[in-house]
C-alpha positions, 0 to 999 in steps of 0.5 A, spaced: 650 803 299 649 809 304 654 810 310 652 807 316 652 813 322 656 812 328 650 809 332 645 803 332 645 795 333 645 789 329 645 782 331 650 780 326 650 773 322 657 769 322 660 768 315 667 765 313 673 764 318 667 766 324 667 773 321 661 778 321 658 776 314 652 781 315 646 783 319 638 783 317 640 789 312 645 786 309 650 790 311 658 787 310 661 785 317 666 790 316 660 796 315 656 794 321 655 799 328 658 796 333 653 794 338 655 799 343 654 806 341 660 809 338 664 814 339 664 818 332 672 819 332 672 812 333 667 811 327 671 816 323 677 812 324 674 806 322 671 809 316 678 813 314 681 805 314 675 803 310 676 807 304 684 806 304 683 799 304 686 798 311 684 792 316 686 793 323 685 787 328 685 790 335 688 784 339 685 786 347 691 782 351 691 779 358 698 779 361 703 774 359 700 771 353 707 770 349 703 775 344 710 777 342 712 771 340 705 769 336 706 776 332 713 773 330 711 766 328 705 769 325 710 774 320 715 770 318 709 764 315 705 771 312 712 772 309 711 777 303 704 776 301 701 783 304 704 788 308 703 787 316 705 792 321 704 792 329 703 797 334 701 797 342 698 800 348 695 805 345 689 808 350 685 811 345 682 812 338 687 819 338 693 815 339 691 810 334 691 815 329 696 819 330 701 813 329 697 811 323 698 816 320 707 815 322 705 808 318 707 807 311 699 803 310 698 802 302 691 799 300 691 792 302 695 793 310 693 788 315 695 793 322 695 789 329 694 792 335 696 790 341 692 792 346 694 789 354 692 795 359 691 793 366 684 798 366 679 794 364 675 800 361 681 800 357 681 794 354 673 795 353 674 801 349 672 802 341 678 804 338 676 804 331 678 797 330 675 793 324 676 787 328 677 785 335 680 779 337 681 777 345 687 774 346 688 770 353 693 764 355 692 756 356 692 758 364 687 764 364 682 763 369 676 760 365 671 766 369 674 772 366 669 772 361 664 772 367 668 778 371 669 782 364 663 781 359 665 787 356 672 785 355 668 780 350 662 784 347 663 784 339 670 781 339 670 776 333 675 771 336 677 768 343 684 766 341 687 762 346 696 762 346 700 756 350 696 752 348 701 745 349 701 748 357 695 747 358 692 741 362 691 733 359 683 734 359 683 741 357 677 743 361 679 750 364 680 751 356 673 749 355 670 752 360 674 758 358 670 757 351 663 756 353 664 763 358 666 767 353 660 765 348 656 767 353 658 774 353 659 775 345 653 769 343 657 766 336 664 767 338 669 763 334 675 760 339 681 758 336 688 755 340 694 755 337 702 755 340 708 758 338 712 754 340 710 746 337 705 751 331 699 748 333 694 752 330 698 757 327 696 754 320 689 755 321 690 762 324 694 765 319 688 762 314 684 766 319 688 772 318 687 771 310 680 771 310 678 777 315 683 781 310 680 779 303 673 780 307 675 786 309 677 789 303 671 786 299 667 791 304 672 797 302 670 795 295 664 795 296 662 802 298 668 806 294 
């Protein structure tokens, strides 16, 4: 399979768990172009943690989430089934090389990034990531996704924290969800609390899959 340049578009199919299964070439989720052009040391980046079999998942974070505390959760039900690191707010696809490279990444690591910038050009930025996940609480105001479309452009989950805050008819989570969709058509929504575990079986499932999709890519052009 030919190495995909650092430009170019493709409307993706959606696979297992919400992933990008593939587009009209057939290309795996994981190899596919991003829909805006790229940067290429975002491309090379991207590419590098290809072939060393590293999935890094770019958490794009609103305040006050409790991502912290999901993180936690998350690593204690993944246990030592496979290595996960952690990093945050790093502004750009330099920084977040830099401190890969300070990591002790073996084929097969999972690297979530936490990235929770005020700017929102910041929190539209590509670095380098082989997935994007907007992370937002129960009490978001359901017209961000309208205000900051780019915030959701080609982000494979909307993952919604404090899920028991939220109110009895959930209709702002609902609303949230369809605003969302609107700026990335397909998205998959998933609401979880660290606090009663709601949702957490199904986002660590989640997690397993984008990481074996993720490696079948890398394998696939090794």
């Amino acid at each position: 399979m030919a190495d995909i340049t650092p430009t170019g578009t493709v409307a993706p199919a959606r696979g297992p768990c919400g992933l990008r299964a593939g587009g009209r070439s057939g290309v795996p989720w994981a190899l596919m172009p991003r829909h805006r052009d790229v940067g290429r040391t975002a491309w090379q980046l991207r590419r590098g943690n290809r072939h060393r079999g590293v999935v890094l998942i770019n958490l794009v974070t609103s305040r006050r989430t409790g991502l912290t505390t999901l993180l936690e959760r998350t690593l204690e039900r993944i246990g030592g089934r496979y290595l996960v690191r952690t990093i945050a707010n790093l502004p750009d696809c330099q920084a977040v090389r830099r401190a890969l490279e300070q990591l002790d990444l073996k084929p097969g690591t999972v690297v979530l990034l936490e990235t929770a910038l005020e700017s929102p050009e910041a929190l539209d930025a590509d670095v380098g990531e082989t997935l994007k996940i907007v992370v937002c609480d129960a009490r978001e105001d359901p017209a961000l996704p309208l205000r900051q479309p780019g915030r959701f452009a080609d982000a494979e989950m909307l993952l919604i924290t404090k899920a028991d805050l939220a109110a009895p008819d959930a209709i702002g989570l609902c609303q949230l969800e369809e605003n969302a969709r609107r700026a990335c058509p397909g998205l998959t929504s998933l609401r979880v609390s660290a606090l009663t575990g709601q949702g957490m079986t199904d986002w660590v499932h989640w997690l397993d899959t984008a990481r074996i999709v993720g490696l079948e890519a890398a394998d696939a052009v090794a």
